[in-house]
C-alpha positions in Angstrom: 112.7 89.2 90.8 111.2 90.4 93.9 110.1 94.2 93.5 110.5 96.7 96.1 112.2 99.6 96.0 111.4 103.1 98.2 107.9 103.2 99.8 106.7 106.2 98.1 103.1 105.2 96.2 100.3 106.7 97.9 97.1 105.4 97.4 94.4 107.7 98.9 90.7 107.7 99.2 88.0 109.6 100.4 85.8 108.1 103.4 82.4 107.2 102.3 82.7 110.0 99.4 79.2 110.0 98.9 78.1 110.2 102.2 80.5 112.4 103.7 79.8 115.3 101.2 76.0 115.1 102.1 77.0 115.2 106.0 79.8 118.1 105.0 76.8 120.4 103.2 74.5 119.7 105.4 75.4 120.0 109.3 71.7 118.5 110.6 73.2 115.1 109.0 77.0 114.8 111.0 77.3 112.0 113.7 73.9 110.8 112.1 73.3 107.4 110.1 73.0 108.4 106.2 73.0 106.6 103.2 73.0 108.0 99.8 69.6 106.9 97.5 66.8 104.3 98.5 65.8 101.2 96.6 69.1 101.2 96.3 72.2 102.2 99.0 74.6 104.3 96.8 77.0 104.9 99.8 76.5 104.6 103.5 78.2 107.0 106.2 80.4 105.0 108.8 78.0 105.8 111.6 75.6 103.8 109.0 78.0 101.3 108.2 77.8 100.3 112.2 74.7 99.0 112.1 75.7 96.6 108.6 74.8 99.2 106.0 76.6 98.7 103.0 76.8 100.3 99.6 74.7 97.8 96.7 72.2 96.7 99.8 68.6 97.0 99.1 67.0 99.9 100.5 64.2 98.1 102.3 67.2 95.7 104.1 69.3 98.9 105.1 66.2 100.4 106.6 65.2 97.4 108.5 69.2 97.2 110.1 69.1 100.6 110.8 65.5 102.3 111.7 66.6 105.8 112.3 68.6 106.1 108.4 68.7 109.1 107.1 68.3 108.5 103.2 69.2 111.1 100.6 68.8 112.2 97.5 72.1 111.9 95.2 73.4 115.0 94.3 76.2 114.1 91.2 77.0 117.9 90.4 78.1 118.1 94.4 80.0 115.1 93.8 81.6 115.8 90.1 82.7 119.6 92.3 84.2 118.3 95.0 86.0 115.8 93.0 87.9 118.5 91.3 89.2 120.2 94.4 90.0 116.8 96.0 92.2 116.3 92.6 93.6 120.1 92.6 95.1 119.0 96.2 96.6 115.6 94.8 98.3 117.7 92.4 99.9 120.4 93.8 101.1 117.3 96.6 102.3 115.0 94.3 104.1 115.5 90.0 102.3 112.6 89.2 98.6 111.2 89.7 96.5 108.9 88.4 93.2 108.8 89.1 90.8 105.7 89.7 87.6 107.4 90.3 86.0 110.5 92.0 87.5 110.2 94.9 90.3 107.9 94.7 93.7 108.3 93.0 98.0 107.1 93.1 100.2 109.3 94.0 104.0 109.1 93.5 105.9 110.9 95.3 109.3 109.3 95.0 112.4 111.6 94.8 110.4 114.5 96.5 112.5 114.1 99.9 114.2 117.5 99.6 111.4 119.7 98.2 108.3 118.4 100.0 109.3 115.6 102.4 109.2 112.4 103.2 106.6 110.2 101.9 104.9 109.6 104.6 105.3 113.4 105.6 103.4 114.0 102.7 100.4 111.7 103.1 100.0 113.6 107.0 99.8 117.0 105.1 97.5 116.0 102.2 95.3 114.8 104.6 95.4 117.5 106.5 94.7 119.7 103.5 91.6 117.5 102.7 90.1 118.0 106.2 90.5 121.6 107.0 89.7 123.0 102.9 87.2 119.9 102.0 85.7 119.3 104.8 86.2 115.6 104.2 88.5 112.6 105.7 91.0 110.9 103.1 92.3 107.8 104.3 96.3 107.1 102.5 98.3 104.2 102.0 102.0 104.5 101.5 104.2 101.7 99.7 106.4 100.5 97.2 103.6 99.1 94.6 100.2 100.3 94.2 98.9 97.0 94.9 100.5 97.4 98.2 99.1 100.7 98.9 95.8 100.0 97.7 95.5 97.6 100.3 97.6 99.4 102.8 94.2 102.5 102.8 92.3 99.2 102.9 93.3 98.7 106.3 93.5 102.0 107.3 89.8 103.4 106.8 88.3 105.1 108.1 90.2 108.5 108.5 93.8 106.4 108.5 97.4 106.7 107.3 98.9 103.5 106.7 102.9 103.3 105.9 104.3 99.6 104.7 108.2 100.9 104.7 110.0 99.1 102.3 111.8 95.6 102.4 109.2 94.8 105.1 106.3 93.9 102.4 106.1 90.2 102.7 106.1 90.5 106.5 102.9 93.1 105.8 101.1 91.2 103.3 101.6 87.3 103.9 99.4 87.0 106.6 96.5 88.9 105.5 93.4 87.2 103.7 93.9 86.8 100.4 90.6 88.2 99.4 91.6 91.6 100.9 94.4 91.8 97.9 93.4 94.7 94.7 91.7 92.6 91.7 90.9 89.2 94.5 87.2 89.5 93.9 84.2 87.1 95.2 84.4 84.8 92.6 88.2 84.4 92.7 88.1 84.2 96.7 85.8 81.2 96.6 88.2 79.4 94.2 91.0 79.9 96.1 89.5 79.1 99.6 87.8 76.0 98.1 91.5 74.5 97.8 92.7 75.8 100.9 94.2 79.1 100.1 92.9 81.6 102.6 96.2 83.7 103.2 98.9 86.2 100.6 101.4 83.8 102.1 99.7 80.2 101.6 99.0 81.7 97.6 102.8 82.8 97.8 103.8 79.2 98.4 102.5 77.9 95.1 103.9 77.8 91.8 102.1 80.1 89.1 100.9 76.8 87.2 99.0 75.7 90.4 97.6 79.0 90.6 96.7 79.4 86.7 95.2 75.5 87.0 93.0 76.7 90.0 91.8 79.9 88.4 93.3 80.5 84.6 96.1 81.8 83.1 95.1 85.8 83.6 93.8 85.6 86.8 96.5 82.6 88.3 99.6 85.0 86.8 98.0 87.7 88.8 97.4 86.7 91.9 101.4 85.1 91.6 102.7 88.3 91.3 100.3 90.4 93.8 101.3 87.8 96.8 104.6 88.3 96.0 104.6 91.6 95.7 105.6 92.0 92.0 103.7 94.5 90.4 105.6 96.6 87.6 103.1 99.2 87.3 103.8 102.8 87.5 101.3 105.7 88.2 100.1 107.4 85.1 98.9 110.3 84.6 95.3 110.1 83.5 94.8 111.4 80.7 91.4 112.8 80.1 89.6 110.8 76.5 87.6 112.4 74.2 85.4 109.4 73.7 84.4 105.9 75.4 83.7 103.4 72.8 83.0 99.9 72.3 82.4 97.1 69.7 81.5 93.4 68.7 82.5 91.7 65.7 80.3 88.9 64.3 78.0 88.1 61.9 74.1 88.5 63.8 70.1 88.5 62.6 68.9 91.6 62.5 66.9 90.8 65.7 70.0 90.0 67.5 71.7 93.3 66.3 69.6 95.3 69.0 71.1 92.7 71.6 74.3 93.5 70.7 73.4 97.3 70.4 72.1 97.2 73.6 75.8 95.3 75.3 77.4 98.2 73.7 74.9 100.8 74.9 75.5 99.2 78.4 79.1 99.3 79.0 79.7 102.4 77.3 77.2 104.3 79.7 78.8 102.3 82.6 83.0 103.4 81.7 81.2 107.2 81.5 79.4 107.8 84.1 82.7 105.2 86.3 84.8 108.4 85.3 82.3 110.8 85.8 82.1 111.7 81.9 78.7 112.4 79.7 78.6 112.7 76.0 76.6 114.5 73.2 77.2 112.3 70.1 76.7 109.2 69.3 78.5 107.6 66.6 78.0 104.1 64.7 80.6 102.4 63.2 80.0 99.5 60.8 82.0 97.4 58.9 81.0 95.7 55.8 81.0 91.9 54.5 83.7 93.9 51.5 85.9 95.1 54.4 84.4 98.9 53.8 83.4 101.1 56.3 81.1 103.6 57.7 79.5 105.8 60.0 76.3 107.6 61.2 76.1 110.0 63.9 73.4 111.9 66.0 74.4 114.9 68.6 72.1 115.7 71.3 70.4 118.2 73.2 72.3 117.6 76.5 75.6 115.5 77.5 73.8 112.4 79.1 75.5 109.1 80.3 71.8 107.4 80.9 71.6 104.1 79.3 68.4 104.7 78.2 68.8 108.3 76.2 72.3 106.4 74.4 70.4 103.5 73.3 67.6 105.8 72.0 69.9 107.5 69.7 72.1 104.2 68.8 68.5 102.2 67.5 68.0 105.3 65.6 71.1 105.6 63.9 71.4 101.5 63.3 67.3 101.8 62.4 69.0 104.3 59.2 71.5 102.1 58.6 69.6 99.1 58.2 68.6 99.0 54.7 72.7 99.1 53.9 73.3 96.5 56.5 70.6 93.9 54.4 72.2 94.6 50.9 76.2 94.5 52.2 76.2 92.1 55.2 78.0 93.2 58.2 80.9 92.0 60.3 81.0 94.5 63.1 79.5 96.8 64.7 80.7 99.4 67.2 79.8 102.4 69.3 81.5 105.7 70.3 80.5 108.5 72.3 82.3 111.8 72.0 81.8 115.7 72.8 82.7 114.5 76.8 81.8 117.0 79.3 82.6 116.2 83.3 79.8 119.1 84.5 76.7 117.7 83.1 77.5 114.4 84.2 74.4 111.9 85.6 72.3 115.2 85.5 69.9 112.8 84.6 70.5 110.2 87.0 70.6 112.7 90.0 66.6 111.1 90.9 65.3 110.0 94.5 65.6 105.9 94.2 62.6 106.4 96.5 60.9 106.4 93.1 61.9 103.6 90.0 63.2 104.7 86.8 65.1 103.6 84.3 67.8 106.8 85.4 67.4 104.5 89.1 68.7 101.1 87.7 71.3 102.5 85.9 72.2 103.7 89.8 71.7 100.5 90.8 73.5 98.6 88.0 76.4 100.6 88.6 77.0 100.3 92.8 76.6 96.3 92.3 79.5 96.8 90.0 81.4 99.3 91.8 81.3 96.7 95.2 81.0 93.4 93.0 83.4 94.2 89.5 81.4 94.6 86.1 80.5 91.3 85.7 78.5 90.4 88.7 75.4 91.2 87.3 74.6 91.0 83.2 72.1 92.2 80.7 70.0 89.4 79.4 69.8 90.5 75.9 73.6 90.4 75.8 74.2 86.7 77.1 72.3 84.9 73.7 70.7 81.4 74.0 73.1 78.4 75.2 76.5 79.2 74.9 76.1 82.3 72.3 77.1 85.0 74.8 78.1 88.3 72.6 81.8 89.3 73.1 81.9 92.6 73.4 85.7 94.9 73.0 86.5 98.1 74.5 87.7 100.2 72.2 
């Protein structure tokens, strides 16, 4: 079944997010090369982005590409603030929105022809809004999927509307690389091109068992439906959670059980501060080799998404536990965060990368992910000896 329907999912983004709110607050930086943080490039304006400047590069590389770069220090509180009027504007433009992070959300606007416009109508005034009340550029695509429009703002950046009107999708997408598809990452692009398959339309031509041989079942039945257009997903309202929270069954030594306390510790802190959330208490969950259960919890001072403050408080609470652990055995062991605020959030990360902290490589960490997915770079004390990697659930 080929979807398509009316062309009326916007995907829109804000250019360089980052970057253009440091150039917005601060005149003496406009039309000038800035990147956001040092050892590490946060975000990079496009007049930085011209000389090869990237977001996840090394601060020392960017520097050498581009002499005269202005860096700066991250300011999160700016960026959490003008988040929340960029959202007010998706909202009063669109019934439905979804966001995907700070500055980038779906839209649907479908059925809003006689009250607001036409789709595409309504992309030109949102992004008209953004510019003269934000100060900012959004770049929108419009189409009939939000795979489709996420790549359709892909092409448009910077400062661009793109429209793919519907029943002319293939025509749109089959000639494109395939690497420039939503969820096509490095690792899947070099698979794909190391049989031949460089274009949508070349994957399109394959059955979903060659696909699924070449990269496995999850990723092969995806990739089958994005090049073809098929994506049943609708925009959904995001709802707000009250916690992040992950886990990892198993039996482990007690020396391992700080690894897998630290896996947890990781990729909660990661989802939080990815959503622009920070908690106050920590809570661990463990479950007995008799199937019982319990917790410990520990609230602190300040809401904090920094790796290292979480883990603190988790070795704490699984340092109390311990003795129980010993006499019952245990057969998981999981982590929540709750008490979310979105003001405090990376307070503590909001340091110069000029100068190394912990606060800095959780910075770091995260724009490798943002630009390279979650799993492009790893924790050793998560990945075990030989083939004893720790699986670790979201909750």
């Amino acid at each position: 079944m080929f979807v398509s329907g009316e062309a009326g999912i916007l995907h829109a983004d804000a250019d360089a997010f980052f970057a253009s709110v440091e150039q917005r607050d601060d005149p003496r930086l406009r039309g000038r090369p800035v990147a956001v943080g040092g050892g590490v490039v946060m975000a990079a304006s496009y007049e930085a982005r011209r000389y090869g400047v990237r977001g996840a590069m090394g601060g020392a590389r960017a520097r050498r590409l581009c002499p005269q770069l202005i860096v700066v220090r991250p300011r999160f509180e700016a960026y959490v603030a003008a988040s929340k009027e960029l959202f007010a504007l998706f909202e009063q433009a669109a019934p439905v929105v979804e966001g995907l992070s700070l500055e980038e959300a779906f839209l649907d606007v479908r059925g809003l022809e006689r009250v607001s416009g036409t789709p595409r109508e309504i992309a030109v005034r949102l992004r008209r809004q953004v510019r003269e009340r934000l100060g900012l550029s959004l770049t929108v695509g419009v189409a009939s999927t939000k795979v489709l429009a996420k790549l359709a703002s892909r092409l448009a950046k910077p400062d661009g509307l793109l429209v793919v009107p519907a029943g002319t999708e293939q025509e749109f997408l089959h000639p494109l690389p395939v690497e420039l598809i939503w969820g096509v990452g490095p690792a899947t692009t070099r698979r794909l091109h190391a049989h031949g398959i460089t274009t949508a339309g070349r994957a399109a031509r394959l059955g979903e068992e060659h696909l699924t041989a070449i990269l496995g079942q999850a990723a092969g039945r995806y990739v089958h439906a994005a090049v073809r257009n098929r994506d049943y997903r609708r925009v959904r309202p995001g709802r707000r959670r009250s916690s992040v929270g992950s886990q990892a069954a198993g039996r482990h030594s007690r020396e391992r059980l700080d690894a897998v306390l630290i896996g947890l510790v990781d990729r909660i802190a990661y989802r939080m501060r990815k959503k622009g959330r920070a908690g106050r208490t920590v809570v661990l969950r463990l479950r007995f080799d008799d199937f019982s259960r319990a917790t410990r919890s520990l609230t602190l001072r300040e809401p904090t998404a920094a790796t290292g403050t979480l883990l603190a408080a988790a070795r704490d609470l699984l340092a109390a536990a311990m003795p129980t652990i010993e006499a019952r055995g245990l057969t998981l062991l999981g982590l929540t965060v709750t008490n979310l605020d979105d003001a405090a959030t990376q307070r503590q990360l909001a340091i110069p990368l000029e100068h190394p902290s912990i606060a800095c490589l959780d910075t770091a960490l995260d724009v490798v992910r943002g630009r390279f997915g979650r799993d492009a770079i790893t924790l050793a004390a998560i990945l075990g000896r030989g083939s004893h990697r720790i699986v670790l659930e979201e909750d």
